[in-house]
N, C-alpha and C positions, 0 to 999 in steps of 0.2 A: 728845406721842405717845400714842397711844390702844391699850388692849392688844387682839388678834384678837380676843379672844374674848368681849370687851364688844361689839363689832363682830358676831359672829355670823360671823367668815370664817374660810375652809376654807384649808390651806396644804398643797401639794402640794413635795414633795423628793426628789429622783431623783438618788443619789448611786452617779455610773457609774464606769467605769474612765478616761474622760477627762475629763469635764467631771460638774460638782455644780452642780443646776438647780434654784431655790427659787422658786415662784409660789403669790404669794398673791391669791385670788380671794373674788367675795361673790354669793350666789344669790339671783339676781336674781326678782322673784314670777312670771313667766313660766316661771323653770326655769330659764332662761339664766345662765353662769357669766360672771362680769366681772372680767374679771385688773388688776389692780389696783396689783400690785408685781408684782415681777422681777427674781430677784439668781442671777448664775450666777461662776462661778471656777474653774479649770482643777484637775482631781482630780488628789491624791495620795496615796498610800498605800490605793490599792484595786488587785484584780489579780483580774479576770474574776470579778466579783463578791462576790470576799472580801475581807475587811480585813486588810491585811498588814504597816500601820504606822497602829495607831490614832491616834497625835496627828497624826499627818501630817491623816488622812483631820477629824478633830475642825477645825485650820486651816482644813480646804478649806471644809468646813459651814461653818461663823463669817463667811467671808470671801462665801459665799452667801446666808448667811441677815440679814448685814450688810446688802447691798445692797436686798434684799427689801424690809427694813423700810423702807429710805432713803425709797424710792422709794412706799410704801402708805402710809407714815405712822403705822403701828402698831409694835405689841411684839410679837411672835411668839413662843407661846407652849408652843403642841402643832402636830404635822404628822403628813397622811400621807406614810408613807415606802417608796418601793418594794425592792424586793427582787429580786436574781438568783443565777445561778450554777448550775452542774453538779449540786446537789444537789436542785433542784427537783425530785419527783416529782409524778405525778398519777395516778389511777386514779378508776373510774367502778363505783359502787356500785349496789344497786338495796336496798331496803326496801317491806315492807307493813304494813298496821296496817287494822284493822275499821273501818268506818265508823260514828263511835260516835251518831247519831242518824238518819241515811238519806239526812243532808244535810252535804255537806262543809265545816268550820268552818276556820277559820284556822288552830285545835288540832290541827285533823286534821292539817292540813300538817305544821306543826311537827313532828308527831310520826312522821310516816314519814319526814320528810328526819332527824329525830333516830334513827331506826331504821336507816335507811340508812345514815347516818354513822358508827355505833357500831361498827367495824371496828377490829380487832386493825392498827397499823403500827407502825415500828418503834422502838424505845425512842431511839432517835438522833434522829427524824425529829418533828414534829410539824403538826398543820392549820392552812393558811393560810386553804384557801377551802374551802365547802361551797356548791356552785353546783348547783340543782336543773335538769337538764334536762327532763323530762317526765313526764307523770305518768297511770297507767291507772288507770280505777274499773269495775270487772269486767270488761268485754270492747270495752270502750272505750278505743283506745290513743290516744296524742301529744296528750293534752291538755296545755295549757299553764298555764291558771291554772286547777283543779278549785271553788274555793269556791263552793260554791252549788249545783253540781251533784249529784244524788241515788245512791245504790249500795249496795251489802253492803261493800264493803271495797276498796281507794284502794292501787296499788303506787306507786312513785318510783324514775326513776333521778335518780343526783345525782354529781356531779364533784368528786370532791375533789386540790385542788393541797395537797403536801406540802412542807416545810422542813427542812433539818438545824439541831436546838437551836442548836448552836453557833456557825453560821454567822450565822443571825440574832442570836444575842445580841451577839455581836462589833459589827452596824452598828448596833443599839440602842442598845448602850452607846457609840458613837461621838458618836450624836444626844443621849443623855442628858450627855454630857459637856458639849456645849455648851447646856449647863440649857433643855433642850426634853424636853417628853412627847409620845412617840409613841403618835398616835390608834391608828393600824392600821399594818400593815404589809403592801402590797399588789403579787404579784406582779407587776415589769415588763410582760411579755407581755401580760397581762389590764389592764390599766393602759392599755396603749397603742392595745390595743383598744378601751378609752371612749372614747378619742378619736378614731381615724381611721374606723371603720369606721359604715356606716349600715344599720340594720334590714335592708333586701332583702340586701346583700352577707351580713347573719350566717345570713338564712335560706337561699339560694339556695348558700351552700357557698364559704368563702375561709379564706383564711391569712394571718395578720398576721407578716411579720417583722420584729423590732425590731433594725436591725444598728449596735450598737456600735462603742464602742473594744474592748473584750476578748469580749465575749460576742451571741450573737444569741438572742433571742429571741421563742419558735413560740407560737403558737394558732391553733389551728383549730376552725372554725365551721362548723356545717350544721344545718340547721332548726332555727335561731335558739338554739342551747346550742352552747358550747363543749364541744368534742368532746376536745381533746386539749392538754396544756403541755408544753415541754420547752425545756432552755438547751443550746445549743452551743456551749463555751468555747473559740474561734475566732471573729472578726472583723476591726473595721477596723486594729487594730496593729500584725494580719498583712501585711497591704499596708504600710503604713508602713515594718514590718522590710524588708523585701524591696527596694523603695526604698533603702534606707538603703544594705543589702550589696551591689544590684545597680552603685549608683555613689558609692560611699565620701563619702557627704556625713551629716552627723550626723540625729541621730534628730527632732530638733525640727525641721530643714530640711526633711527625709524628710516628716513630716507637714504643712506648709507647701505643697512641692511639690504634695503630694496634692493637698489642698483647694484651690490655685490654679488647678492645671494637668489635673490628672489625667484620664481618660479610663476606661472599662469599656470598651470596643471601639476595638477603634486604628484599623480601618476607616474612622473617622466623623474620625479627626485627621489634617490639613492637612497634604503629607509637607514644605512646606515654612515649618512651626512649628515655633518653637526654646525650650527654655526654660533659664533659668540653673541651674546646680545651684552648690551651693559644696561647698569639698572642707574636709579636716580635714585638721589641724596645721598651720594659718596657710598652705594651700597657695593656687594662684587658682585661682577657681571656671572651671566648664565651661561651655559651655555645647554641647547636647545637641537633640535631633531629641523634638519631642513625642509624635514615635508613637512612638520605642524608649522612653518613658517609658509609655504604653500598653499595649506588647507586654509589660511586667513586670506592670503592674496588673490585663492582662483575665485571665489563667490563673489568680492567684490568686483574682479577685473570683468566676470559675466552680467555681472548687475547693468554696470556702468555699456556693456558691448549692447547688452540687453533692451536697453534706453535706444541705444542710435539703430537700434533691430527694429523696433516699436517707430520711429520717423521715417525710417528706409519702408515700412509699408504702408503707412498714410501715404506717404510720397507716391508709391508706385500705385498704389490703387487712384490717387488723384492724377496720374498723367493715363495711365488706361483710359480713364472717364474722359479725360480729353483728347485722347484717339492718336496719342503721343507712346512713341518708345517708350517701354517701361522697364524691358529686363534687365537685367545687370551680369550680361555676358560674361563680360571681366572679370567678375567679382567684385573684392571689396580692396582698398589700400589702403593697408594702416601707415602713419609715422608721426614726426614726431616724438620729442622724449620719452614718455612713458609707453612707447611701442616698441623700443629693444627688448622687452624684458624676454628669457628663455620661456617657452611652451605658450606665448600668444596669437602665434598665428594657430596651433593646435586647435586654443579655445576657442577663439571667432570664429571658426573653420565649424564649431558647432554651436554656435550659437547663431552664425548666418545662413547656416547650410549651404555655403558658397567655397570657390577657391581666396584665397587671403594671401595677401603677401605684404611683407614690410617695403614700403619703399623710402629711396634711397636718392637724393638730389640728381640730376638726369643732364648732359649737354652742358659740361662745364668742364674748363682746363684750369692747371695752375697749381690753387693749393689745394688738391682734391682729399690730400691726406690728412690736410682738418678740417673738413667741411662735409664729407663723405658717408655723414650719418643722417640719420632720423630727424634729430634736433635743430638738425641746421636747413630742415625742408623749407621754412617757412620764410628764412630770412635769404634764401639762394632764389628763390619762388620771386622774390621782390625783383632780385638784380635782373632774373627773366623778362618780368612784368617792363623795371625802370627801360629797357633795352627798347621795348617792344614798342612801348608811348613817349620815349623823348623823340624831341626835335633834332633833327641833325642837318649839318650843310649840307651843300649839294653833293659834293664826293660821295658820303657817307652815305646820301639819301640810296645813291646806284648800287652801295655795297648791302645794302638794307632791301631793296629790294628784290636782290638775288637771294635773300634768304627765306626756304620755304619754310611750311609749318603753318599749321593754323592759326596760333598766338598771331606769328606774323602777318595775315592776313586781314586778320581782324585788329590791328595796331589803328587803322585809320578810324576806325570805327567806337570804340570805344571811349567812352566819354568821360571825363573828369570833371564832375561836380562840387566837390569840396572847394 
């Protein structure tokens, strides 16, 4: 068994409230990522993105990160690792700096995203991401890459996603426990956005939901920068409870049911579909009308869409106000586990008054045939990301920079703070 990182591979791990996702991938000289291993195990001891029972959650990784390697053939070594939860903050900076020869250098960059960045937050909180959206050189606005171009002096706006200390050390120290070093640590949301979303959708204006077990998480996109992050600690569990109380069958069945049976609009279920429910304390199960099992899942599936309806127009009416894109051409992208379910893109569709589509991990060879869903946006989203910010020799530097895209473009620029 050959260790990653003799290998040169990237390992993505996305340790959710229901399920811990480990993909290990190798970049390929096209740019294209090739998943290679594949090790996932049902999470525990996480709760809408915190850690709530560190060994619990140390087993789940182990039992992830076991199959992984089964399956690649390597030792896994370091990962990227994502990150959620209610504490995420974001705000959008702006910085200026002289233009120190009349010609824009890379320094230059550096040094007004470094200006722009250098912002008082707060002693709890710390920088995940410094994501450059666009950049003026005197009276020249929405430029996108400035190097090379001429001026007296270069502004920046730039995005920075925040973390609470604690919360991240907590899934750190979960990952270092099972003797792994964490590359980065990379917010869900943005994460998942490597993966499902393609260049026109980020310029033309969209919103990625990542809808969980415990948590859903928001980005949004318009001329091609991320505009906005935010975690809703409400998801797919809510549905499952609800199940659960609605017809006294346990919590494992509740989520069973869901994923076999379930529906977002009851409209679109058969009135003469039946499905099993089982009861608790040794009683016999029911069985039950598939659209009263509907009629409990679409209110809350609306509630919950409902929620990130009510942030998507603070949002847009706060980038109006600053004379920033605001539409969302595109629509909206759902994924993520609990966005398979039948008749959700229907719901959203009216609850946003938008087009909706589920998406689907994007720009990856290999083993597309387990990885190929919803659920695995978030931990394929990392192997994007790990691609985009590792260092490479120089061979590799020449095959890296043949690869377009915007990720790629902005790889230099992007700053790791943890």
């Amino acid at each position: 068994m050959t260790k990653a990182a003799d290998k040169k591979l990237i390992v993505g791990l996305d340790i959710g409230t229901s399920k811990v996702s480990a993909l290990v991938g190798e970049v390929l000289p096209d740019g294209e990522v090739n998943v290679i291993g594949e090790g996932s195990s049902p999470s525990s001891g996480m709760d809408k993105g915190g850690v709530n029972d560190l060994e619990s959650v140390v087993k789940s990784v182990q039992g992830a990160i076991y199959k992984a390697e089964l399956m690649a053939d390597c030792q896994i070594s370091s990962v990227f690792l994502s990150l959620s939860g209610k504490h995420i903050r974001c705000q959008t900076e702006e910085g200026m700096v002289p233009i120190s020869d009349k010609e824009v250098t890379q320094d230059d960059v550096d040094n007004v995203i470094h200006t722009a960045k250098s912002v008082k937050i707060s002693d709890e909180h710390k920088v995940l991401h410094v994501i450059p959206q666009e950049f003026a050189i005197d009276y020249q606005e929405g430029i996108k890459n400035p190097v090379g171009l001429s001026g007296v002096r270069m502004e920046a706006s730039v995005h920075l996603i925040t973390c609470h200390n604690d919360m991240a050390r907590n899934i750190v120290k979960a990952v270092e426990r099972c003797e792994l070093k964490v590359d980065q640590l990379i917010f869900s949301g943005l994460a998942a956005s490597h993966a499902v979303l393609t260049p026109d959708e980020r310029e033309l204006g969209v919103c990625v939901v990542d809808i969980g077990g415990g948590t859903m998480d928001i980005a949004v996109w318009t001329g091609g920068a991320l505009r906005h992050a935010a975690v809703i600690p409400y998801a797919g569990n809510v549905v499952t409870s609800d199940i659960a109380y609605a017809f006294g069958t346990p919590l494992g069945d509740a989520e069973e049911i869901k994923v076999k049976y379930g529906c977002a609009l009851s409209e679109l279920v058969s009135k003469d579909a039946k499905v099993d429910v089982p009861s608790v304390g040794g009683r016999p199960s029911r069985s039950l009308q598939s659209q009263t099992l509907a009629e409990v899942i679409e209110p809350r599936y609306s509630e919950l869409l409902g929620l990130v309806n009510q942030k998507l127009i603070e949002v847009q009416d706060q980038l109006r106000n600053a004379g920033v894109k605001h539409q969302l051409a595109a629509g909206i992208v759902l994924t993520g586990g609990a966005a398979q379910m039948e008749g959700l893109v229907e719901c959203a569709e009216r609850v946003f008054s938008n087009q909706v589509r589920v998406g689907l991990p994007l720009n990856m060879v290999g083993l597309t045939e387990h990885v190929q869903f919803p659920h695995y946006a978030t931990a394929v989203g990392l192997l994007h990301y790990g691609k985009d910010s590792q260092t490479f020799d120089d061979s590799e530097i020449e095959q890296k920079r043949s690869v377009s895209g915007f990720f790629s473009k902005l790889s230099g620029w992007l700053r790791k703070e943890f």
